[in-house]
C-alpha atoms as an extended CHARMM CRD file, in Angstrom:
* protein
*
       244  EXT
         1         1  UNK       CA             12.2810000000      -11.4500000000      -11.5570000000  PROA      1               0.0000000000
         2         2  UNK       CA             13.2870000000      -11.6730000000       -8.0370000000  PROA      2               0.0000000000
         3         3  UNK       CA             16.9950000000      -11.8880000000       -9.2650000000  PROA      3               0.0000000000
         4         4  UNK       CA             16.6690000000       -9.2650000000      -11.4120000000  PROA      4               0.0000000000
         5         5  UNK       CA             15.5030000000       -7.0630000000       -8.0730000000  PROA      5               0.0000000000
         6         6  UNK       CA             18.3980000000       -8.4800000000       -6.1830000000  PROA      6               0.0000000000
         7         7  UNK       CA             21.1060000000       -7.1150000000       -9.0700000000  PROA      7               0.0000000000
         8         8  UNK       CA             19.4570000000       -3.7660000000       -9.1280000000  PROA      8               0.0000000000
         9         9  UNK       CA             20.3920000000       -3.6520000000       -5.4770000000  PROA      9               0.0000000000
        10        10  UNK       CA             16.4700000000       -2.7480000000       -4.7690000000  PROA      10              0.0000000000
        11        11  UNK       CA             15.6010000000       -6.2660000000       -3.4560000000  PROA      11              0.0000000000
        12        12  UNK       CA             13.2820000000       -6.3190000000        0.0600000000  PROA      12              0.0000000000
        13        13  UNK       CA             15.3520000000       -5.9610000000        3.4840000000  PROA      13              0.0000000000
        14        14  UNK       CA             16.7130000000       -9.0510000000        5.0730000000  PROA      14              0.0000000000
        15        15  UNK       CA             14.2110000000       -8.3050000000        8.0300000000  PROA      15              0.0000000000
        16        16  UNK       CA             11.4570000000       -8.1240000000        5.8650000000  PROA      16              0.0000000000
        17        17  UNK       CA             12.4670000000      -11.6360000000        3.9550000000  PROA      17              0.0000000000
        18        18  UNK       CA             13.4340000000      -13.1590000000        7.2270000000  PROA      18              0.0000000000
        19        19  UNK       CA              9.7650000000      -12.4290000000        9.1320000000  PROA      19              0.0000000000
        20        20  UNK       CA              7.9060000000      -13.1600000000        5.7800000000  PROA      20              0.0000000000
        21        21  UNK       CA              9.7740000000      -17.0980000000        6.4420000000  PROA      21              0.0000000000
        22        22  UNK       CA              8.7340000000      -16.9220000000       10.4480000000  PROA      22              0.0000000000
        23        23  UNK       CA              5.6630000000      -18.5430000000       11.9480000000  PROA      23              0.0000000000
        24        24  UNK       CA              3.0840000000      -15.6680000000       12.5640000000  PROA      24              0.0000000000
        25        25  UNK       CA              3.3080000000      -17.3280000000       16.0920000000  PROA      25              0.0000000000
        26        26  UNK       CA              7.0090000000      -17.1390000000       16.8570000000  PROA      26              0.0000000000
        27        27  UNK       CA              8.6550000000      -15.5990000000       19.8210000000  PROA      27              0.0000000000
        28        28  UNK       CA              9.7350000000      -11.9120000000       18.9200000000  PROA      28              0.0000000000
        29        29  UNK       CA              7.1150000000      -11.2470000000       15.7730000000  PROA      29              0.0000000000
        30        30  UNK       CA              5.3440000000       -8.5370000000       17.6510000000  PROA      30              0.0000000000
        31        31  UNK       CA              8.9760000000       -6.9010000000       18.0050000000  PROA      31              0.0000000000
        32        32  UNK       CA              9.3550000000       -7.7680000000       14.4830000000  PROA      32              0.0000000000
        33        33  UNK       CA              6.0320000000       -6.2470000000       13.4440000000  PROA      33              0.0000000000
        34        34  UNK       CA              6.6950000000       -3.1920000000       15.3620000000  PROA      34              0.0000000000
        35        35  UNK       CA             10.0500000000       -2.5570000000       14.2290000000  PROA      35              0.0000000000
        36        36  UNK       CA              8.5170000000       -2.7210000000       10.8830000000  PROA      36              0.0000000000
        37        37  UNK       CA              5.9950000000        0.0750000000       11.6990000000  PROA      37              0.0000000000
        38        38  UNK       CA              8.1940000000        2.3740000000       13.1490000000  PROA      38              0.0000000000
        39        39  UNK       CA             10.3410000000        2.1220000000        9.9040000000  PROA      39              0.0000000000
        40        40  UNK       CA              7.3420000000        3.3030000000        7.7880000000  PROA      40              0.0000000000
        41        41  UNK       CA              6.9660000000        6.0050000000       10.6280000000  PROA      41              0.0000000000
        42        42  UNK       CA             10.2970000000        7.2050000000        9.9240000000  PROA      42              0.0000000000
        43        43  UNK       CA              9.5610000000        7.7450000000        6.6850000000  PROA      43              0.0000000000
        44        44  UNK       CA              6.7840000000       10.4420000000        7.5030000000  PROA      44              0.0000000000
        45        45  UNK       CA              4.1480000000        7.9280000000        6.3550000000  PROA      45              0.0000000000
        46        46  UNK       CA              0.9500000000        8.7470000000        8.8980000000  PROA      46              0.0000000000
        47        47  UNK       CA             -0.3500000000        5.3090000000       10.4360000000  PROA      47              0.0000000000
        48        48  UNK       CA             -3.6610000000        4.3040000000       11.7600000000  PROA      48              0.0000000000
        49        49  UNK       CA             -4.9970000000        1.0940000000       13.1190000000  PROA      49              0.0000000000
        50        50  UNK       CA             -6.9380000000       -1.4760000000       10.3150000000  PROA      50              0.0000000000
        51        51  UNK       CA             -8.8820000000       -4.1540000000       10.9270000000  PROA      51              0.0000000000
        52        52  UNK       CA             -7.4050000000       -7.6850000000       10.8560000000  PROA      52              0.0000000000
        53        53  UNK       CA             -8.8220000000      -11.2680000000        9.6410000000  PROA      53              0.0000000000
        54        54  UNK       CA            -11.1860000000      -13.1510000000       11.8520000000  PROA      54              0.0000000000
        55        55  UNK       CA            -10.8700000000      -16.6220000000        9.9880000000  PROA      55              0.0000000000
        56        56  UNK       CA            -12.4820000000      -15.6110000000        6.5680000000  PROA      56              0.0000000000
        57        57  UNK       CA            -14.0090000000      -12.6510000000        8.0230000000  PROA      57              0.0000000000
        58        58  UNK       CA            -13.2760000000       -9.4040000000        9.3360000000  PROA      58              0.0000000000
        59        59  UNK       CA            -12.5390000000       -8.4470000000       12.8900000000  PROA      59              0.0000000000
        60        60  UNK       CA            -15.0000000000       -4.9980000000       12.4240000000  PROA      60              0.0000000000
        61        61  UNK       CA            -17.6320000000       -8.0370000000       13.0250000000  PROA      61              0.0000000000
        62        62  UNK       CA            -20.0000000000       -6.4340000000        9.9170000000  PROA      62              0.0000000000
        63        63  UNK       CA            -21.7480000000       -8.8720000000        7.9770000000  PROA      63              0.0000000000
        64        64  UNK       CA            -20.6620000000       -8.7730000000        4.4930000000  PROA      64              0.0000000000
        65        65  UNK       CA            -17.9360000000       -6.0290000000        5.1270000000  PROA      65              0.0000000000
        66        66  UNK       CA            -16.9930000000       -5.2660000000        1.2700000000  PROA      66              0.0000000000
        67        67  UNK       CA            -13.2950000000       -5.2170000000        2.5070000000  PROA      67              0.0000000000
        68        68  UNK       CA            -12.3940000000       -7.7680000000        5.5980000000  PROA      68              0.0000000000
        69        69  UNK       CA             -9.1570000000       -6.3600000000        7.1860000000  PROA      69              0.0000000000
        70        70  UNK       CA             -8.3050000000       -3.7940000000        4.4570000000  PROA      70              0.0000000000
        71        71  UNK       CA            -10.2030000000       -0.6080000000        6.0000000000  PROA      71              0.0000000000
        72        72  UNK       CA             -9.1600000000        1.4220000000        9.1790000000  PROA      72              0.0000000000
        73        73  UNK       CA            -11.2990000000        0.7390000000       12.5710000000  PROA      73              0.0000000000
        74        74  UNK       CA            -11.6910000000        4.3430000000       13.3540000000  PROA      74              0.0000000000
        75        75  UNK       CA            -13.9790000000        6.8560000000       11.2130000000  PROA      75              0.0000000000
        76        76  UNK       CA            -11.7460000000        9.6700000000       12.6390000000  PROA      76              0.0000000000
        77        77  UNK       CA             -8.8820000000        7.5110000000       10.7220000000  PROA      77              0.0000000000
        78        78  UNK       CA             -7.4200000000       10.8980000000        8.6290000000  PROA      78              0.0000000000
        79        79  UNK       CA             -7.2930000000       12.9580000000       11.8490000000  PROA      79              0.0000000000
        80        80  UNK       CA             -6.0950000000       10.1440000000       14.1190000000  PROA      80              0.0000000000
        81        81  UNK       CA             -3.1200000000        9.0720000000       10.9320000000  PROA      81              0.0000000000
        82        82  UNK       CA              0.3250000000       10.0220000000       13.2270000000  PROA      82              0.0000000000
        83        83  UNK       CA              4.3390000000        9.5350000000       12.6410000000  PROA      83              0.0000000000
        84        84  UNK       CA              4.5420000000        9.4280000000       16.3110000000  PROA      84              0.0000000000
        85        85  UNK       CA              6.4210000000        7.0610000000       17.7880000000  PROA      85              0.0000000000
        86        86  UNK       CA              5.1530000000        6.2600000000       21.5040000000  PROA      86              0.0000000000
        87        87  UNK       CA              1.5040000000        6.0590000000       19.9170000000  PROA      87              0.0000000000
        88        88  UNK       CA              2.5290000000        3.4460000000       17.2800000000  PROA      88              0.0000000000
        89        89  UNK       CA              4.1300000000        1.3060000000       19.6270000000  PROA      89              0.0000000000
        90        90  UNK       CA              1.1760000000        2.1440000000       22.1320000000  PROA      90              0.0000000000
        91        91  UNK       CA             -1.5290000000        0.9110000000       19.0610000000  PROA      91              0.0000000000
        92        92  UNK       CA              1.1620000000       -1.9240000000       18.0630000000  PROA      92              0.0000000000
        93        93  UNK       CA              1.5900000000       -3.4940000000       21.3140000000  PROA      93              0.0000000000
        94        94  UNK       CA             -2.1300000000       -3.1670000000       22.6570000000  PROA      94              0.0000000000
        95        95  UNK       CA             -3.7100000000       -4.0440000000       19.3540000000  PROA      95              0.0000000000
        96        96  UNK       CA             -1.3770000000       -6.9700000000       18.8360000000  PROA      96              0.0000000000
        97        97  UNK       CA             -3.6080000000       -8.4990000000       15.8180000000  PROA      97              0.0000000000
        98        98  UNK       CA             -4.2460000000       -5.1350000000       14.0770000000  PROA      98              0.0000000000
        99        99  UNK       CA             -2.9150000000       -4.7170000000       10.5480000000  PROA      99              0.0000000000
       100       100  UNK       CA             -2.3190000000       -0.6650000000        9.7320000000  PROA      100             0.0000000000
       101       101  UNK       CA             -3.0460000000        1.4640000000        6.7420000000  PROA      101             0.0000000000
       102       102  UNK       CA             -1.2360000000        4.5650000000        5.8480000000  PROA      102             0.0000000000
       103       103  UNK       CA             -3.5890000000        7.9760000000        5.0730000000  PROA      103             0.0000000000
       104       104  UNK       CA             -2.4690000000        9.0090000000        1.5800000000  PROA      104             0.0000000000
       105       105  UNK       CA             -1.9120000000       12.6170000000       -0.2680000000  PROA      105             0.0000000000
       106       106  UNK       CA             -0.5100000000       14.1510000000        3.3000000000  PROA      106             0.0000000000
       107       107  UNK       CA              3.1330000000       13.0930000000        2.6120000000  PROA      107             0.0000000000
       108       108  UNK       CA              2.9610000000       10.4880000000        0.0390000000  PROA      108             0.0000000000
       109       109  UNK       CA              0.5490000000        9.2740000000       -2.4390000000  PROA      109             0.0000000000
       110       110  UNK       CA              0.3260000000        5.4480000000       -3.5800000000  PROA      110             0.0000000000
       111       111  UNK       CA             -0.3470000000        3.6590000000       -7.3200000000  PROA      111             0.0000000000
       112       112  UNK       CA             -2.0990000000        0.5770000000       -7.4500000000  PROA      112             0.0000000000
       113       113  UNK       CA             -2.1870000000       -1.7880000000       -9.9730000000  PROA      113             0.0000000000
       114       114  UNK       CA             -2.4830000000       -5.7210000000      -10.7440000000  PROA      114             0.0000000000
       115       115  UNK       CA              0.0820000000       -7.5480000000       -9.2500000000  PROA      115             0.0000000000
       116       116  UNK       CA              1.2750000000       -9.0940000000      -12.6890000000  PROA      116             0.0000000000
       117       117  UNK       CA              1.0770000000       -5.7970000000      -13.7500000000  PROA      117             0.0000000000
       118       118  UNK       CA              2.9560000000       -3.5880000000      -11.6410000000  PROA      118             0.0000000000
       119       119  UNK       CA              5.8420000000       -6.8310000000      -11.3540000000  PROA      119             0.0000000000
       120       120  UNK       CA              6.0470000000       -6.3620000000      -15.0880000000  PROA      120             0.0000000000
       121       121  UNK       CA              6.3750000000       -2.3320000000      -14.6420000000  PROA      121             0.0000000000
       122       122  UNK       CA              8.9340000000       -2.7680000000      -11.8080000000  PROA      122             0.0000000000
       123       123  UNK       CA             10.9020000000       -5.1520000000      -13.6500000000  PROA      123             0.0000000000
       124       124  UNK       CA             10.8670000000       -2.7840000000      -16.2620000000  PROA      124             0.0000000000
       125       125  UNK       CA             11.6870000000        0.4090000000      -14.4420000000  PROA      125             0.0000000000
       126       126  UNK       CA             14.4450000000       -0.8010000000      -12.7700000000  PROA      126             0.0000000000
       127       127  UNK       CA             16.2570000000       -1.9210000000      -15.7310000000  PROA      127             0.0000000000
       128       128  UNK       CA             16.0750000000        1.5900000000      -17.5690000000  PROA      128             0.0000000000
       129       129  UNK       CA             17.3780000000        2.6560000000      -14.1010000000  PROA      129             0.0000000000
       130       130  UNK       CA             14.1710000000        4.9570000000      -12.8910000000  PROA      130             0.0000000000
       131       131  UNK       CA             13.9600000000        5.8250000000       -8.8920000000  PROA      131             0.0000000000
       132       132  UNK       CA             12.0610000000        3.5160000000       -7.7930000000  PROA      132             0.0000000000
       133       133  UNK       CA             10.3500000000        4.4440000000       -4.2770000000  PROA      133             0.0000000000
       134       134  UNK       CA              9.0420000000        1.6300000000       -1.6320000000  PROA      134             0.0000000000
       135       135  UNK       CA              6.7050000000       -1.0120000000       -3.0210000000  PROA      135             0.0000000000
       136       136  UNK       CA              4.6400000000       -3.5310000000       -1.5890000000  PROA      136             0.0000000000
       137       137  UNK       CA              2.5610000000       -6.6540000000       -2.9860000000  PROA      137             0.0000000000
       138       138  UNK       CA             -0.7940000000       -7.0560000000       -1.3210000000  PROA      138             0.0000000000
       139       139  UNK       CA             -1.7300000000      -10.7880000000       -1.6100000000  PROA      139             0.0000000000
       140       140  UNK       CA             -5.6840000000      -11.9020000000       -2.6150000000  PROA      140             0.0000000000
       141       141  UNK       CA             -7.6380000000      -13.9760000000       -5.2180000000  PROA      141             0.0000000000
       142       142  UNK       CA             -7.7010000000      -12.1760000000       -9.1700000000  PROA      142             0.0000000000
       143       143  UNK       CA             -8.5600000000       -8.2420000000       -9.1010000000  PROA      143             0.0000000000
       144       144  UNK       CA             -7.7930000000       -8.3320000000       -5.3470000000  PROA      144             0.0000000000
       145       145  UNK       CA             -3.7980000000       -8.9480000000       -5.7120000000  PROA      145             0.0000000000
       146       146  UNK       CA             -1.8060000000       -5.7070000000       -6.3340000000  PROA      146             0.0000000000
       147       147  UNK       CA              0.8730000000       -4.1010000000       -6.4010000000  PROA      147             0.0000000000
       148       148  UNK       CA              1.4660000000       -0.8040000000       -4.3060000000  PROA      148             0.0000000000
       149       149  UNK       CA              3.9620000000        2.0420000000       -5.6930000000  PROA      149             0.0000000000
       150       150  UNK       CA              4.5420000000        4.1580000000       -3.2420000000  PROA      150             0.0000000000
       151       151  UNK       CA              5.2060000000        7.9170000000       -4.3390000000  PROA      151             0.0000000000
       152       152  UNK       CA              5.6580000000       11.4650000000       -3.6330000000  PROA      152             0.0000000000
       153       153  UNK       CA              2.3130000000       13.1980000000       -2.9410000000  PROA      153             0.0000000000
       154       154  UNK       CA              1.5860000000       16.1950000000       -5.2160000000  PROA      154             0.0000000000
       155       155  UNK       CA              0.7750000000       18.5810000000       -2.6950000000  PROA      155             0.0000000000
       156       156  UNK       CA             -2.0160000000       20.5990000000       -2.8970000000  PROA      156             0.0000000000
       157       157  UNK       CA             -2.2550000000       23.2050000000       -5.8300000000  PROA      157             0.0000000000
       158       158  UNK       CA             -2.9750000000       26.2500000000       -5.4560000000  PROA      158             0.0000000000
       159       159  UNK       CA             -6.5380000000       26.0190000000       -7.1370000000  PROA      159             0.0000000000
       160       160  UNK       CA             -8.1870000000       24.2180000000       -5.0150000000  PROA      160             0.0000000000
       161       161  UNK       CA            -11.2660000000       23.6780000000       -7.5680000000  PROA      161             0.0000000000
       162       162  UNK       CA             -8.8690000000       21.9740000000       -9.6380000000  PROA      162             0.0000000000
       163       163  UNK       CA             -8.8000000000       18.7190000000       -7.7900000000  PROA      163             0.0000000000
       164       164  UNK       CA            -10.8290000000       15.6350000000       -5.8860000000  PROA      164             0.0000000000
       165       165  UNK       CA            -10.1130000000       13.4760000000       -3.2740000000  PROA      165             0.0000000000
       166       166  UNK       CA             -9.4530000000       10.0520000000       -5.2150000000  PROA      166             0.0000000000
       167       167  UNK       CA            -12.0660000000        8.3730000000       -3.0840000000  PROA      167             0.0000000000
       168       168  UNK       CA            -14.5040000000        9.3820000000       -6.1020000000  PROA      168             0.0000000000
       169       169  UNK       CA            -12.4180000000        6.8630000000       -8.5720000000  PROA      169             0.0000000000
       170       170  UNK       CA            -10.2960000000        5.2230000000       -6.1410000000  PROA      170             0.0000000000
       171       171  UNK       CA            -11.4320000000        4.4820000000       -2.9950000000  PROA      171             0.0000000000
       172       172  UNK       CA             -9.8460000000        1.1710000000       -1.8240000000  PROA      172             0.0000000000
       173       173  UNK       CA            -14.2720000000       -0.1730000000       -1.0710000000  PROA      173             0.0000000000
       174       174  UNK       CA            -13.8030000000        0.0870000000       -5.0150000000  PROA      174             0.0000000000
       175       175  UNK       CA            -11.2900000000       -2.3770000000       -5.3610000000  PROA      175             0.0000000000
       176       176  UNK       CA            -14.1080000000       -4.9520000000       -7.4420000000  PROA      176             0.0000000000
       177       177  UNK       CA            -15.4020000000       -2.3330000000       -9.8520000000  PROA      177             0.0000000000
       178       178  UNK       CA            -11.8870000000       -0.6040000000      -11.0880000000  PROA      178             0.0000000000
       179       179  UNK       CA             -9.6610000000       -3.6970000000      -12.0630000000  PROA      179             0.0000000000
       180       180  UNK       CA             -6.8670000000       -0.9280000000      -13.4100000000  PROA      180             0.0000000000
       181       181  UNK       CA             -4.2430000000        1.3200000000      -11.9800000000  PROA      181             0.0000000000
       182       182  UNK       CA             -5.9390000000        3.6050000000       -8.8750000000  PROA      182             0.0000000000
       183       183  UNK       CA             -4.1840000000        6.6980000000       -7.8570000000  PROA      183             0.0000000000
       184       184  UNK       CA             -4.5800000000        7.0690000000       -3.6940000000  PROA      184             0.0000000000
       185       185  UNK       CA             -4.1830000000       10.6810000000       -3.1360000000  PROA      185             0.0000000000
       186       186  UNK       CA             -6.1840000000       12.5390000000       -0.5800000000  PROA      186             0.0000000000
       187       187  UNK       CA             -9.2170000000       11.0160000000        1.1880000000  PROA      187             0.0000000000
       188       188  UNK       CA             -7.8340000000        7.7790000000        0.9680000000  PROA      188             0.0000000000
       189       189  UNK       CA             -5.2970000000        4.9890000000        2.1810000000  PROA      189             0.0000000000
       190       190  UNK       CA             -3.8640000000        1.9220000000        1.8500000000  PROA      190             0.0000000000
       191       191  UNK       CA             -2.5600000000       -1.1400000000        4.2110000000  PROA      191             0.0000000000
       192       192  UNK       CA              1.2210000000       -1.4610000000        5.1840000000  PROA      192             0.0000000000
       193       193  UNK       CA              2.9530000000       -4.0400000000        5.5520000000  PROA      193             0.0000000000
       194       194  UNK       CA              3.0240000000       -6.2780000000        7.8300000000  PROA      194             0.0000000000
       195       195  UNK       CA             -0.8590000000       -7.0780000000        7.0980000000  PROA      195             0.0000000000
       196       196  UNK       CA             -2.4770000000      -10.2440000000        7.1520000000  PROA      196             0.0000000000
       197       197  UNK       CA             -6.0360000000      -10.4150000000        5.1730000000  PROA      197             0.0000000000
       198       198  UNK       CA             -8.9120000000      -13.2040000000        5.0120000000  PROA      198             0.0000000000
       199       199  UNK       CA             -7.2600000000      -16.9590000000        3.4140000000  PROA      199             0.0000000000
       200       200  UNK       CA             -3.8690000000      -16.6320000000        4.6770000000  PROA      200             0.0000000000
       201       201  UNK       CA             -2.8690000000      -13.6470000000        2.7820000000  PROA      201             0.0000000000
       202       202  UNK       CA             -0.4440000000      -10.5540000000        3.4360000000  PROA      202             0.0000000000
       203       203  UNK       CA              0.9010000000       -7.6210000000        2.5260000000  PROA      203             0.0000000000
       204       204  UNK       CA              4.6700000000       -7.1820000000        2.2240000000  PROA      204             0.0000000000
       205       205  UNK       CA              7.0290000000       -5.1870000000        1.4130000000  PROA      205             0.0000000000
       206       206  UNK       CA              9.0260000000       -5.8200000000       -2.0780000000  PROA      206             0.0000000000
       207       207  UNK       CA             11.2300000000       -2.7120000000       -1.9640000000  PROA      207             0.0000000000
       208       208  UNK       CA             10.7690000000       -1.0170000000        2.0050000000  PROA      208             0.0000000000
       209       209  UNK       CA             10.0860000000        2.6420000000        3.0130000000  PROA      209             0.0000000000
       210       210  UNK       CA             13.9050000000        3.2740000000        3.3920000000  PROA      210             0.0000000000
       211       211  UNK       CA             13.7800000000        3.9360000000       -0.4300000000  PROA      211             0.0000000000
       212       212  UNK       CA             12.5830000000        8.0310000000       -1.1910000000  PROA      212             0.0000000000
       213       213  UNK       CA              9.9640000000        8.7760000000       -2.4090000000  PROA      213             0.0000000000
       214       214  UNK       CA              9.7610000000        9.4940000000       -5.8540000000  PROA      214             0.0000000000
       215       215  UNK       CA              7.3050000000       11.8860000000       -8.4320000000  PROA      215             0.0000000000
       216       216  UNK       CA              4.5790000000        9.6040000000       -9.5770000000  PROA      216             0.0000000000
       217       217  UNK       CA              4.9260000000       10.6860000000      -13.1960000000  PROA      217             0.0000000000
       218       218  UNK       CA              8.1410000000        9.1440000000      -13.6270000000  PROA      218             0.0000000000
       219       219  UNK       CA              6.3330000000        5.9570000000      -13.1890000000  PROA      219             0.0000000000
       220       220  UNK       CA              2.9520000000        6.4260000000      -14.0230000000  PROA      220             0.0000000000
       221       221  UNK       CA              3.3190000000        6.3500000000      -18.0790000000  PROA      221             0.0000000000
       222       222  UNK       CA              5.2210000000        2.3770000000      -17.1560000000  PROA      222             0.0000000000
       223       223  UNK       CA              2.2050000000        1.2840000000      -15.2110000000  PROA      223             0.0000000000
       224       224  UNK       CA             -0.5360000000        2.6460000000      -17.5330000000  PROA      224             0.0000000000
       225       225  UNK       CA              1.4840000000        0.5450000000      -19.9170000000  PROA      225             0.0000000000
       226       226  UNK       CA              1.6040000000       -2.6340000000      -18.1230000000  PROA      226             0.0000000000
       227       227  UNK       CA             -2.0280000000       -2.4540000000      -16.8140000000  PROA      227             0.0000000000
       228       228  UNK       CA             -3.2830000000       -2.1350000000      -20.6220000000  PROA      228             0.0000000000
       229       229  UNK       CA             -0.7390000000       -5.2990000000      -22.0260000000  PROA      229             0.0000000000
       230       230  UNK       CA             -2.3950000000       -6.9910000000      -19.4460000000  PROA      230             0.0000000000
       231       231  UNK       CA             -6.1450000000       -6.0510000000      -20.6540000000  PROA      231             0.0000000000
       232       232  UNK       CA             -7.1250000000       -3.7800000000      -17.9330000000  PROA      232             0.0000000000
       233       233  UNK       CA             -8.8510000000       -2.0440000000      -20.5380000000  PROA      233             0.0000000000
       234       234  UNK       CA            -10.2890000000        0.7900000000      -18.1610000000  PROA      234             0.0000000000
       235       235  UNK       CA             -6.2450000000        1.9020000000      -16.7780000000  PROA      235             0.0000000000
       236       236  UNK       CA             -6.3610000000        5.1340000000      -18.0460000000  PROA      236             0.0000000000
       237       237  UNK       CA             -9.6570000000        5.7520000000      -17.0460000000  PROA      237             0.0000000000
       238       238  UNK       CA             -9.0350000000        5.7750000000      -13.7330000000  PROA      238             0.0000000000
       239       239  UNK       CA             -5.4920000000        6.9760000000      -13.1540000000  PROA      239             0.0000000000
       240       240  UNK       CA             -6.1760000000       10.4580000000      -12.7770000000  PROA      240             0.0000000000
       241       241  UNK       CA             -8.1010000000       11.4580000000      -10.1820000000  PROA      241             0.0000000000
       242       242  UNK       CA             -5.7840000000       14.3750000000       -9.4680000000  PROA      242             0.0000000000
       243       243  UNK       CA             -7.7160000000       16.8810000000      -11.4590000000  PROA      243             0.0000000000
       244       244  UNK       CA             -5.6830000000       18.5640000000      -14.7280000000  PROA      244             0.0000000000
């Protein structure tokens, strides 16, 4: 499938290819890292420092933390989610082991699905030639590997009774329980890459944030379909925590 991304002209940057090959110890990967962060930055997509792997275990030092280095370190994380540049690189360079998640529904909202799942969708979307925003893999054992779509947020309607913050479907401490696609909208967040997570996996990006952001239903019908070929029976379920 790779070479299918590659003649769609939608394969990952050279940078991020070329760090994704580099030992996490070699000179220059904190510059790399960075350079990476400020790119999401650019693309209006609000950071916040994450916690990072501590061998198998999670750097927030919790015993049995339901999600080791996926989950911000702050509980002010949606206030203290910023594009700014000098903070970033203050976070990046002084936390130098932090991974980062991105607050959702301010600019941006994010589907997640199985990783077989949403390569299948992407694979299929870019042949019938759909826009295509950023998109990231998130590496993990079974229901834990995804895929992340990255999409235009819907903004906020002007009934406010008619919505939810996702966090009561899709909250990413839910990760176990809802195998299908999730819909991160307001009140919640995902990691960016460069993340590293418990058993030497990552985050990275497949397509990176220098592709726009598109609407999410001119992808969402694809991924429904891809999470139910591939028996997520519950995909529908839990795809629409955006109200009606």
């Amino acid at each position: 499938m790779g070479a299918e991304y590659g003649r769609s002209g939608s394969s990952e940057s050279k940078l991020s290819r070329w760090l994704r090959r580099r030992p996490k110890d070699a000179p220059g990967a904190d510059e790399g890292r960075l350079g990476l962060l400020l790119a999401v930055a650019a693309a209006k997509l609000p950071l916040a420092p994450a916690a990072y792997p501590a061998g198998y275990r999670c750097s927030c030092e919790r015993v049995g933390c339901p999600t080791p280095a996926r989950h911000p370190v702050s509980f002010a994380w949606q206030t203290q989610s910023t594009t700014d540049r000098a903070q970033i690189e203050r976070w990046a360079l002084g936390q130098p082991e932090a991974n980062f998640i991105t607050a959702t529904g301010m600019v941006h909202d994010v589907l997640d699905v199985p990783l077989e799942a949403g390569r299948e969708a992407l694979e299929r979307l870019l042949a019938e030639g759909v826009d295509v925003g950023p998109v990231a893999e998130s590496g993990g054992v079974g229901d834990q590997a995804r895929m992340l779509f990255f999409t235009a947020t819907r903004g906020t309607p002007e009934d406010e009774d008619e919505w939810w913050p996702c966090e009561l479907d899709c909250h990413p401490e839910t990760m176990d329980e809802h195998p299908g696609l999730r819909w991160h909208c307001r009140g919640s967040y995902v990691l960016v890459p460069p993340a590293r997570l418990p058993g030497d996996h990552e985050v990275s990006w497949v397509r990176g944030p220098e592709h726009g952001l598109p609407d999410p239903l001119t992808l969402l019908e694809t991924l429904t379909d891809a999470c139910a070929r591939h028996g997520v029976a519950d995909a529908h379920a839990v795809a629409w925590p955006l109200g009606r």
